[in-house]
Predicted model as a PDB file, atoms N, CA, C, CB and O in Angstrom, pLDDT in the B-factor column:
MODEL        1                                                                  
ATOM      1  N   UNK A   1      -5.980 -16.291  75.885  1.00 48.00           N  
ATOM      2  CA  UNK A   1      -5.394 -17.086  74.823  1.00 48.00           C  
ATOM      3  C   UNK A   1      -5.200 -16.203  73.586  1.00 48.00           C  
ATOM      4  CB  UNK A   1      -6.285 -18.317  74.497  1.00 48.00           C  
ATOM      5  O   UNK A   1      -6.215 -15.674  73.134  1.00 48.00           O  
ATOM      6  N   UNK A   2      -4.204 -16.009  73.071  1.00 50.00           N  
ATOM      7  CA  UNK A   2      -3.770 -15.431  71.485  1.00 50.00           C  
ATOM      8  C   UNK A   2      -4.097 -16.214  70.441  1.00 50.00           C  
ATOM      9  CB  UNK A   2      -2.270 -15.246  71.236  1.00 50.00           C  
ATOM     10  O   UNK A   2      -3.720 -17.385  70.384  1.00 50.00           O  
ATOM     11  N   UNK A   3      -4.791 -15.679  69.564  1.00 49.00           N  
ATOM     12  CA  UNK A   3      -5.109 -16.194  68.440  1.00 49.00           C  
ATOM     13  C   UNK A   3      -3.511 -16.326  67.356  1.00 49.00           C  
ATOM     14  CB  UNK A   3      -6.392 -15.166  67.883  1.00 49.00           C  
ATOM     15  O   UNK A   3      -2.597 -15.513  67.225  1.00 49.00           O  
ATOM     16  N   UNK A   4      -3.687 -17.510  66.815  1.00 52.00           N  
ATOM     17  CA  UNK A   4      -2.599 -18.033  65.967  1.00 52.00           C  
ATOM     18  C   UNK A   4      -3.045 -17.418  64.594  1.00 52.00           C  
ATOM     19  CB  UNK A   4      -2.463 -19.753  65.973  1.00 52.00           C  
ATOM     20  O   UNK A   4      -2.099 -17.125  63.862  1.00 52.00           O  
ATOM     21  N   UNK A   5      -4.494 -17.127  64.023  1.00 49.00           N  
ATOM     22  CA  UNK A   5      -4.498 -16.743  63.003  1.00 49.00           C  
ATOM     23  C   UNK A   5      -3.740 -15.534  62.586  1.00 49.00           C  
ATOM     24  CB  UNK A   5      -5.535 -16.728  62.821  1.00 49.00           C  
ATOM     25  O   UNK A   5      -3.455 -14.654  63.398  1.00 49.00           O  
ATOM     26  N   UNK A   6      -3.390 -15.476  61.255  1.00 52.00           N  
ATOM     27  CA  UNK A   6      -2.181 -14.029  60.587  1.00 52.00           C  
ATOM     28  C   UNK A   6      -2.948 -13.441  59.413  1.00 52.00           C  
ATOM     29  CB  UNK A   6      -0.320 -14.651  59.780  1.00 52.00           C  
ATOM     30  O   UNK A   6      -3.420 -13.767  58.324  1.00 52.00           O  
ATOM     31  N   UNK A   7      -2.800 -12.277  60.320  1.00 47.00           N  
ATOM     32  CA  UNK A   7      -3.834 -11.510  59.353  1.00 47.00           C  
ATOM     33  C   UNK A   7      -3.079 -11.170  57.666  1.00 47.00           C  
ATOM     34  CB  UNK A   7      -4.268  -9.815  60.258  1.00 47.00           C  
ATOM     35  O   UNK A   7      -1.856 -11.043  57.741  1.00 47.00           O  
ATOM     36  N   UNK A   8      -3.537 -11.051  56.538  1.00 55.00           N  
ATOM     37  CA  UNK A   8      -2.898 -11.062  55.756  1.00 55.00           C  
ATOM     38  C   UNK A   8      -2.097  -9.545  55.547  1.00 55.00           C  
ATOM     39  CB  UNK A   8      -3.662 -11.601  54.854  1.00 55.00           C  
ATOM     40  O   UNK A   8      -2.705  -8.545  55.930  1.00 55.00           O  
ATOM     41  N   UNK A   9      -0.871  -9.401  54.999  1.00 60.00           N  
ATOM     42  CA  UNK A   9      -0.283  -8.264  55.123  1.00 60.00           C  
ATOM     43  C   UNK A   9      -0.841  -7.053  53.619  1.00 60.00           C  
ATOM     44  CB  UNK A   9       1.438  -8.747  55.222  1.00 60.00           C  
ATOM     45  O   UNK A   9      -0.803  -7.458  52.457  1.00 60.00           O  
ATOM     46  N   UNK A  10      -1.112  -6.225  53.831  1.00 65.00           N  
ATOM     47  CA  UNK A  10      -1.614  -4.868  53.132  1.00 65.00           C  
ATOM     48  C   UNK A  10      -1.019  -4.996  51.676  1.00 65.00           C  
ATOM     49  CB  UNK A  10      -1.017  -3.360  53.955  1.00 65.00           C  
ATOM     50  O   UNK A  10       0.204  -5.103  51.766  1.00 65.00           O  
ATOM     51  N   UNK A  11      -1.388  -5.019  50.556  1.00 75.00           N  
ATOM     52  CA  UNK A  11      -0.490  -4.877  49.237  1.00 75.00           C  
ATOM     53  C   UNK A  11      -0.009  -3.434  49.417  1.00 75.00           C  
ATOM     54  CB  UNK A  11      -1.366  -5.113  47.676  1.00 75.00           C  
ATOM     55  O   UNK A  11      -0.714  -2.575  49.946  1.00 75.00           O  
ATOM     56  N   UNK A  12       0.946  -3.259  49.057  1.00 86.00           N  
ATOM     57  CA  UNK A  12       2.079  -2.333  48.894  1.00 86.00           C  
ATOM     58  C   UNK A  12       1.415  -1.389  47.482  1.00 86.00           C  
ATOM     59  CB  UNK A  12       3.753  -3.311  48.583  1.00 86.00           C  
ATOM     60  O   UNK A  12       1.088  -1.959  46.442  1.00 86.00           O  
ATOM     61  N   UNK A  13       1.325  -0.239  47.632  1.00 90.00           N  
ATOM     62  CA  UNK A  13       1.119   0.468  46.400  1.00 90.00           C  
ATOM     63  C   UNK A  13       1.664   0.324  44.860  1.00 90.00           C  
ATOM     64  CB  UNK A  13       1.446   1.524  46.740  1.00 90.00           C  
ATOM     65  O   UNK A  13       2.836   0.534  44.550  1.00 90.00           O  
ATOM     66  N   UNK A  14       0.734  -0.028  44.033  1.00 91.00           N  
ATOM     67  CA  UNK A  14       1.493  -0.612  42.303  1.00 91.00           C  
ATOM     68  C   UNK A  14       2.260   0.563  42.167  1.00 91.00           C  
ATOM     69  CB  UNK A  14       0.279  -0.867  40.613  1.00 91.00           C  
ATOM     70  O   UNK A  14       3.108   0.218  41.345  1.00 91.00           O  
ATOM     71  N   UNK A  15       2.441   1.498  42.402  1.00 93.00           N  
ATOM     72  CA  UNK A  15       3.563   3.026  41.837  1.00 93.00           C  
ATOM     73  C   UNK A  15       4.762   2.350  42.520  1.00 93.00           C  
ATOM     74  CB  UNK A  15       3.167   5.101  42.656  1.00 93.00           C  
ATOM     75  O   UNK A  15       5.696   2.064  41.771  1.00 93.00           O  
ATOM     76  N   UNK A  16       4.907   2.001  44.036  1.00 94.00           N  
ATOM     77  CA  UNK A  16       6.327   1.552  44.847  1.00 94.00           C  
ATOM     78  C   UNK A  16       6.902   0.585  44.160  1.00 94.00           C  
ATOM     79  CB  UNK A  16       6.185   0.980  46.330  1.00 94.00           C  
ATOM     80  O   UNK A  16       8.082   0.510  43.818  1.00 94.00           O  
ATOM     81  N   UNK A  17       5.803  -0.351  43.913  1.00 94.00           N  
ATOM     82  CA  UNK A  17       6.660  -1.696  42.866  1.00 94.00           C  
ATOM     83  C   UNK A  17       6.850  -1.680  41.917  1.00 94.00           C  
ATOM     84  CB  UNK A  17       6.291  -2.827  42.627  1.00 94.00           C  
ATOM     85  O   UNK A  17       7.546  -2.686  41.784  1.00 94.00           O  
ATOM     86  N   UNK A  18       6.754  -1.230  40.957  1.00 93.00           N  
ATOM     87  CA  UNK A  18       7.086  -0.398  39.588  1.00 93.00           C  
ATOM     88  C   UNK A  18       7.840   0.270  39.598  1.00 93.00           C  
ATOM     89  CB  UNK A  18       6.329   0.318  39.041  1.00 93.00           C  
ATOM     90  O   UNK A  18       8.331   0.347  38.472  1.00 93.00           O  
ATOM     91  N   UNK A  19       8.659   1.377  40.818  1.00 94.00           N  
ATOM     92  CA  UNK A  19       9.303   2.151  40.840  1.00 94.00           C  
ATOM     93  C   UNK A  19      10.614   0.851  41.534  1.00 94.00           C  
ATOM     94  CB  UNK A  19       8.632   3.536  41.557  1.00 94.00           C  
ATOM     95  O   UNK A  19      11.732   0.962  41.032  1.00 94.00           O  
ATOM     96  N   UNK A  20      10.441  -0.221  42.557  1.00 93.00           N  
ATOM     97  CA  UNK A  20      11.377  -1.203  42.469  1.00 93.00           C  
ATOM     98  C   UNK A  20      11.870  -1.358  41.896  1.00 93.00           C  
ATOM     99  CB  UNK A  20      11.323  -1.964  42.531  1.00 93.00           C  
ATOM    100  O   UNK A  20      13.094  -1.246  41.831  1.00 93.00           O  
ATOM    101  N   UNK A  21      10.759  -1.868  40.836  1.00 91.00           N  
ATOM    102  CA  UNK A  21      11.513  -3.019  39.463  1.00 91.00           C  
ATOM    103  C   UNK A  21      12.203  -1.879  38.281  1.00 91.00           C  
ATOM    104  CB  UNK A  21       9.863  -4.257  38.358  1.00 91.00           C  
ATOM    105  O   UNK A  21      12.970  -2.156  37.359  1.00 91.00           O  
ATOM    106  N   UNK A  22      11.773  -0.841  38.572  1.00 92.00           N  
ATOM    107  CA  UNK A  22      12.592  -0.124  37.568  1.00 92.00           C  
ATOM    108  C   UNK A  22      13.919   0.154  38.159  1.00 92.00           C  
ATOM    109  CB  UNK A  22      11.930   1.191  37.101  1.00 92.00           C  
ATOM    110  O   UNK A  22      14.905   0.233  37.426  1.00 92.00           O  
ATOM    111  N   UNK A  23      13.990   0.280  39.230  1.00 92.00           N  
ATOM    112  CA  UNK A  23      15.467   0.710  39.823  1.00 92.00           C  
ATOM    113  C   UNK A  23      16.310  -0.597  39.501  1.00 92.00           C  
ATOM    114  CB  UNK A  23      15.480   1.093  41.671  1.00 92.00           C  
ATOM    115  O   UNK A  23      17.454  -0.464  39.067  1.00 92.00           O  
ATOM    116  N   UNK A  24      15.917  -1.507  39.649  1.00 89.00           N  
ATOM    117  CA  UNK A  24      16.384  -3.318  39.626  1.00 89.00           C  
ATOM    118  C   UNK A  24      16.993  -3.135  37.680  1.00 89.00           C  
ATOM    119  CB  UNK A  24      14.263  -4.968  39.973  1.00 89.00           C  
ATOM    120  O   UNK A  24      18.200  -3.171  37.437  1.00 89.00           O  
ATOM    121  N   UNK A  25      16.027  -2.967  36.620  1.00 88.00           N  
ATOM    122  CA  UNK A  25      16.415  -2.806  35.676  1.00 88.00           C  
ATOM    123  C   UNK A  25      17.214  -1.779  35.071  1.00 88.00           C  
ATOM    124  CB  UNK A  25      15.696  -2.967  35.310  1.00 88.00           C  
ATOM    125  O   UNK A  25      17.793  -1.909  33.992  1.00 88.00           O  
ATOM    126  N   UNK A  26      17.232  -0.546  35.941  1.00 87.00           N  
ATOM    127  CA  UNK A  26      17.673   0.426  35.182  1.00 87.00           C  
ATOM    128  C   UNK A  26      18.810   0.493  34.627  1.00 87.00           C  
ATOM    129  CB  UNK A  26      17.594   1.301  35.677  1.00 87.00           C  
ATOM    130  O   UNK A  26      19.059   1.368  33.798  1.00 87.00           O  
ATOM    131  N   UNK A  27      19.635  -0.375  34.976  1.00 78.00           N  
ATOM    132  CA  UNK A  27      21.150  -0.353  34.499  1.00 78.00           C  
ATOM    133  C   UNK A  27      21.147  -1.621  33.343  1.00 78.00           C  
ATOM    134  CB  UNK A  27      22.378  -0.678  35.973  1.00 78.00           C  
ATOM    135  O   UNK A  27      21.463  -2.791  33.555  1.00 78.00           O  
ATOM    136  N   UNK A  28      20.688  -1.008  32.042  1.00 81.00           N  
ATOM    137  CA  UNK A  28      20.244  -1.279  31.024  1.00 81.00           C  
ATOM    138  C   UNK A  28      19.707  -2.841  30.749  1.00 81.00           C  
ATOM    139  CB  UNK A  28      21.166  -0.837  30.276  1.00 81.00           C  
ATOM    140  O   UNK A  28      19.823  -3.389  29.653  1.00 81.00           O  
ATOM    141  N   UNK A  29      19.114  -3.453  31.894  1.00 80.00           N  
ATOM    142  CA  UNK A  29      17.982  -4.383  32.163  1.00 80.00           C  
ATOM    143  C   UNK A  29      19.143  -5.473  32.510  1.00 80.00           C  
ATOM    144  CB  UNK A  29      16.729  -4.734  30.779  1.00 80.00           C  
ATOM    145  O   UNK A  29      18.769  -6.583  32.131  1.00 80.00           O  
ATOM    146  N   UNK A  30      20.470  -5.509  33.130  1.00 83.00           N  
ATOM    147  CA  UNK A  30      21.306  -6.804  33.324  1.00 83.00           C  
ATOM    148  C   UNK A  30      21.240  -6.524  34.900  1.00 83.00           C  
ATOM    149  CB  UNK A  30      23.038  -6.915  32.496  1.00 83.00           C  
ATOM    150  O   UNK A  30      21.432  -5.420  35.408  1.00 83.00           O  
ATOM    151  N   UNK A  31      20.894  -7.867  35.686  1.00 86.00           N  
ATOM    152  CA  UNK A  31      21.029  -8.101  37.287  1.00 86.00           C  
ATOM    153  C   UNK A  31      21.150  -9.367  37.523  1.00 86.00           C  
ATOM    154  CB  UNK A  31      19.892  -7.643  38.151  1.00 86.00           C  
ATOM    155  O   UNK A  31      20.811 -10.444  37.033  1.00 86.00           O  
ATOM    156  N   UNK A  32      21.829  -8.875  38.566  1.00 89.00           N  
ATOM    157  CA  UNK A  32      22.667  -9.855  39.071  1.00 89.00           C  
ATOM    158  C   UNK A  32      21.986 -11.721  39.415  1.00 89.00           C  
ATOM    159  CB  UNK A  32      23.158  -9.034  40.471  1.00 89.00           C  
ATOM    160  O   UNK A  32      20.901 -11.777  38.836  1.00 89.00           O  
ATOM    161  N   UNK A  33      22.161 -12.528  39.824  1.00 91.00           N  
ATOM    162  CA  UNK A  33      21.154 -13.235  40.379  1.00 91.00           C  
ATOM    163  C   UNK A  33      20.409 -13.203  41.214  1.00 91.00           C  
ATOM    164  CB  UNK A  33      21.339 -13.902  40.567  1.00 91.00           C  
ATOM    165  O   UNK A  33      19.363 -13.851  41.248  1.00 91.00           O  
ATOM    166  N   UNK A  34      20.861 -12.344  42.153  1.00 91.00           N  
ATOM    167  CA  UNK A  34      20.670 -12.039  43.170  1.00 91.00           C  
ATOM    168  C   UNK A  34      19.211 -11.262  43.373  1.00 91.00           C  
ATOM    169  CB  UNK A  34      21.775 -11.443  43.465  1.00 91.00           C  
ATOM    170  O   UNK A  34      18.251 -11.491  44.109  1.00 91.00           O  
ATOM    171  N   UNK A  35      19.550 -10.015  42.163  1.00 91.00           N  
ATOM    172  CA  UNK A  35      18.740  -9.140  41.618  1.00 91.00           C  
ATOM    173  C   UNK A  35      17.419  -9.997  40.873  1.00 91.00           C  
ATOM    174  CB  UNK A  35      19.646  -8.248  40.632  1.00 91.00           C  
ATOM    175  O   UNK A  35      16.260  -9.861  41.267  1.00 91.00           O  
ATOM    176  N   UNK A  36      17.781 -10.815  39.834  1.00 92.00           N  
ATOM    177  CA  UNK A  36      16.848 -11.370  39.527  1.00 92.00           C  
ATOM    178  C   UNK A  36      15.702 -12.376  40.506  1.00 92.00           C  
ATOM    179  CB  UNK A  36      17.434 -11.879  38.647  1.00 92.00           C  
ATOM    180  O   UNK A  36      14.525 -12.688  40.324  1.00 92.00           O  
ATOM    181  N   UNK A  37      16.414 -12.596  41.287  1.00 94.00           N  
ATOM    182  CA  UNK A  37      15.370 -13.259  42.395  1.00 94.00           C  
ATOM    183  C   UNK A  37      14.399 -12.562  42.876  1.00 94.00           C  
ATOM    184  CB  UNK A  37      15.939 -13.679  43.564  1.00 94.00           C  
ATOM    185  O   UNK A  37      13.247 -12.897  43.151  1.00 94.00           O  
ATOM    186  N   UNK A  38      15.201 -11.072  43.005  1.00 94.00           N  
ATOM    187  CA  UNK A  38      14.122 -10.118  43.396  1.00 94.00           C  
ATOM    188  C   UNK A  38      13.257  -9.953  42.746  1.00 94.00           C  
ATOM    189  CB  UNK A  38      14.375  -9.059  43.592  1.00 94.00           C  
ATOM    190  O   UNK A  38      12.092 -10.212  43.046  1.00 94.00           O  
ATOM    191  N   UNK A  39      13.751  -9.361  41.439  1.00 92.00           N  
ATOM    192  CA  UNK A  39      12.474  -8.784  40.435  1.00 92.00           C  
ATOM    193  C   UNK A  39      11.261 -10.346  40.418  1.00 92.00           C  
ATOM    194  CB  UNK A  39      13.325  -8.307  38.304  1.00 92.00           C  
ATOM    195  O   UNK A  39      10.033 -10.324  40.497  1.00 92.00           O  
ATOM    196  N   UNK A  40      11.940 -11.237  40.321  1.00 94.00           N  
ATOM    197  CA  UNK A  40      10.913 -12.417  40.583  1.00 94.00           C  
ATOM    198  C   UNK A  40      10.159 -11.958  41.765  1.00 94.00           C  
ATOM    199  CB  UNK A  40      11.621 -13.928  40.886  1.00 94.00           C  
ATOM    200  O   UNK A  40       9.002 -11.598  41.546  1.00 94.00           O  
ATOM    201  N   UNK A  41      10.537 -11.912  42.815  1.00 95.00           N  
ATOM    202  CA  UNK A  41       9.622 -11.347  43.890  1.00 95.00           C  
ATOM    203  C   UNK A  41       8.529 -10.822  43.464  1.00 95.00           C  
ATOM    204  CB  UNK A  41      10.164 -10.397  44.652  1.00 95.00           C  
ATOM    205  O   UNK A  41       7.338 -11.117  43.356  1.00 95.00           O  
ATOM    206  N   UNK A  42       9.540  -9.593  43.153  1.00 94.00           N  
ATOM    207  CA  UNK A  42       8.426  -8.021  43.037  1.00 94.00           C  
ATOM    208  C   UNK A  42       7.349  -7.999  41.946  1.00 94.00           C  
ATOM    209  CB  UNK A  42       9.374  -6.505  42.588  1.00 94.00           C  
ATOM    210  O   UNK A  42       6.317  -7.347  42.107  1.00 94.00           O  
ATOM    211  N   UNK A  43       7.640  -8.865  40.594  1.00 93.00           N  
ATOM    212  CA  UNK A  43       6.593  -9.744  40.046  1.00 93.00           C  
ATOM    213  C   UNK A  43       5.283 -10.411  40.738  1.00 93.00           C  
ATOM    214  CB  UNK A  43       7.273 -10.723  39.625  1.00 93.00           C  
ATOM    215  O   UNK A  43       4.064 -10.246  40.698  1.00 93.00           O  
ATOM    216  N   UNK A  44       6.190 -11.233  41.376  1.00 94.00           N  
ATOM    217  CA  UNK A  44       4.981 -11.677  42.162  1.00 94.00           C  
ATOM    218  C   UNK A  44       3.853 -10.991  42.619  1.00 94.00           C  
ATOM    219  CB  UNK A  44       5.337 -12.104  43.135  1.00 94.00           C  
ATOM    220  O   UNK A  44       2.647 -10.998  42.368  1.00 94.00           O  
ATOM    221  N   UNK A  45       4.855 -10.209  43.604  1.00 93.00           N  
ATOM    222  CA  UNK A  45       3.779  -9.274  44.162  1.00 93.00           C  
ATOM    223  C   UNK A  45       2.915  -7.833  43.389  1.00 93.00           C  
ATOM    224  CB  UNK A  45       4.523  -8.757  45.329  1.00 93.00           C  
ATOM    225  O   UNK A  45       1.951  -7.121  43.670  1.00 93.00           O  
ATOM    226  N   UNK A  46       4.107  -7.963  42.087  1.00 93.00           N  
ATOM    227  CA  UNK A  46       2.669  -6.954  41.111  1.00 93.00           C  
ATOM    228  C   UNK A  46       1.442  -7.524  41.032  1.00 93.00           C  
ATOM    229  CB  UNK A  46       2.886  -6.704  39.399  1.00 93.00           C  
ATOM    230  O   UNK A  46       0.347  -7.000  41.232  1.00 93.00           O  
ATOM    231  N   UNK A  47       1.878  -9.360  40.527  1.00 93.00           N  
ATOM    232  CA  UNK A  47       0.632  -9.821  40.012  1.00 93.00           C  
ATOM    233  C   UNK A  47      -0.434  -9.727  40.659  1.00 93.00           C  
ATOM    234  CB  UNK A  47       0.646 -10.923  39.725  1.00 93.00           C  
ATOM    235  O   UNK A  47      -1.461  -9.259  40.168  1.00 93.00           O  
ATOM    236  N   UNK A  48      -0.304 -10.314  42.285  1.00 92.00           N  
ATOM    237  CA  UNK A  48      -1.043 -10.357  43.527  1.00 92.00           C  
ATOM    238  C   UNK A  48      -1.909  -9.002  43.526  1.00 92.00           C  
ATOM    239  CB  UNK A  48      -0.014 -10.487  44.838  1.00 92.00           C  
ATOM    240  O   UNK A  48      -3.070  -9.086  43.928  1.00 92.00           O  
ATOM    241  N   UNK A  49      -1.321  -7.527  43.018  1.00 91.00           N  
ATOM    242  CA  UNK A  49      -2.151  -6.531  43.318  1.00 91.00           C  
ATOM    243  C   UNK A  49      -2.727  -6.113  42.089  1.00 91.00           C  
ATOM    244  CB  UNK A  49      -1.525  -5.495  44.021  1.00 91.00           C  
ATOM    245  O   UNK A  49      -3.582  -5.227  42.076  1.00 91.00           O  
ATOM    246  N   UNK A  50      -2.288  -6.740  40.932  1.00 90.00           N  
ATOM    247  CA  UNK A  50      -3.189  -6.518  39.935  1.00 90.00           C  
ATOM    248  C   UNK A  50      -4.430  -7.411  39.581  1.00 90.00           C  
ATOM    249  CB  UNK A  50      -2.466  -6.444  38.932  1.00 90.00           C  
ATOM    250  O   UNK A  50      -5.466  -7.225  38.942  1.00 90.00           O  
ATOM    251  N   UNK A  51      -3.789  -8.628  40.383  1.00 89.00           N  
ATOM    252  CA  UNK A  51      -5.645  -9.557  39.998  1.00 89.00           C  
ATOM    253  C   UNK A  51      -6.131  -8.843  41.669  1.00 89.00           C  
ATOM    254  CB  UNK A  51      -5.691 -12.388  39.913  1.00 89.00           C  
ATOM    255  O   UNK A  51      -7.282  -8.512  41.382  1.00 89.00           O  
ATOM    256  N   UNK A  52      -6.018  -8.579  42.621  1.00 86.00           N  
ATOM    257  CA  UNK A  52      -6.738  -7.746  43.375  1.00 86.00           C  
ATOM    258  C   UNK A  52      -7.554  -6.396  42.820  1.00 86.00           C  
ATOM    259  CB  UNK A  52      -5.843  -7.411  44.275  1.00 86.00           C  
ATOM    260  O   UNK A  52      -8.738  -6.146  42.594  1.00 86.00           O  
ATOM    261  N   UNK A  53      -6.725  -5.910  42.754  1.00 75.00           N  
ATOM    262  CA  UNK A  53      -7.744  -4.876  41.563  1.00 75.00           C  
ATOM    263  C   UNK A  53      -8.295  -5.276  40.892  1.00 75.00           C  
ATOM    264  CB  UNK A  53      -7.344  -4.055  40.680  1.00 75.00           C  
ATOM    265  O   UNK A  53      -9.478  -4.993  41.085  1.00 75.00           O  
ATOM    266  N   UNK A  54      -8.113  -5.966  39.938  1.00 66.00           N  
ATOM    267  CA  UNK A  54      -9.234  -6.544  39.284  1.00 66.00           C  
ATOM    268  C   UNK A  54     -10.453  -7.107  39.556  1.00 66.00           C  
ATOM    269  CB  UNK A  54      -8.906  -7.210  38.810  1.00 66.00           C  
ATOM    270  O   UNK A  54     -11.452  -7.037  38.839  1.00 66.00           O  
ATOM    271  N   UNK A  55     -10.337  -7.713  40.695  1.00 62.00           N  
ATOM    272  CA  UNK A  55     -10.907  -8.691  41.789  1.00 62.00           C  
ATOM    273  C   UNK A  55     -12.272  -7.613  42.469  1.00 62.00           C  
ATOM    274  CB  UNK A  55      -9.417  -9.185  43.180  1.00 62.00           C  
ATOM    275  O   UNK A  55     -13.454  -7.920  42.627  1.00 62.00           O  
ATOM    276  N   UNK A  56     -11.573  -6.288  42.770  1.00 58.00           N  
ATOM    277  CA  UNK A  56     -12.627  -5.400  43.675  1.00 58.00           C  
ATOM    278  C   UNK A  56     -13.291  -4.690  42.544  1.00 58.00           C  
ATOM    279  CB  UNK A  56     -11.905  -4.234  44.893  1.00 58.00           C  
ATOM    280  O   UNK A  56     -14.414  -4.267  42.818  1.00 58.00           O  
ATOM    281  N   UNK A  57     -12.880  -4.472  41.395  1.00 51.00           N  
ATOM    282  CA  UNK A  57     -13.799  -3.582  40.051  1.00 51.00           C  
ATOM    283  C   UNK A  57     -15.219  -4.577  39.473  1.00 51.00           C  
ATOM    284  CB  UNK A  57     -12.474  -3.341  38.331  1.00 51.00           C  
ATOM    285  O   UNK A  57     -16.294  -4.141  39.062  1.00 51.00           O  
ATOM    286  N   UNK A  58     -14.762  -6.098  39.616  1.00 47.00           N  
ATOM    287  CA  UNK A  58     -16.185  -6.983  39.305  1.00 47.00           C  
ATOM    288  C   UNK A  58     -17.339  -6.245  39.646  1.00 47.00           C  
ATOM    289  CB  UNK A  58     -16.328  -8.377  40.150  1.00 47.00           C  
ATOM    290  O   UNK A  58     -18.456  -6.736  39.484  1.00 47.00           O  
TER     291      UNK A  58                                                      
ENDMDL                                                                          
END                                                                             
């Protein structure tokens, strides 16, 4: 029998997502909607690895 549980996926290094969101802004901070959905993303997922870090320094 296979287990249904999903293991959670690895946070992505804070330098890669920072280096995202800067490529997303670099063209003097205007994107598209499209774009902005992303950087919403990639937000997200900063936040996720910055209260993680935070989380393992307690």
């Amino acid at each position: 029998m296979t287990s249904t549980s999903t293991q959670p996926t690895p946070a992505r290094p804070m330098v890669e997502l920072n280096a995202e969101i800067r490529a997303l802004v670099a063209d003097g901070g205007v994107v598209s909607p499209e774009g902005r959905r992303e950087y919403e993303r990639l937000l997200v997922e900063w936040v996720a690895v910055v209260r993680g870090s935070s989380a393992e320094a307690v």
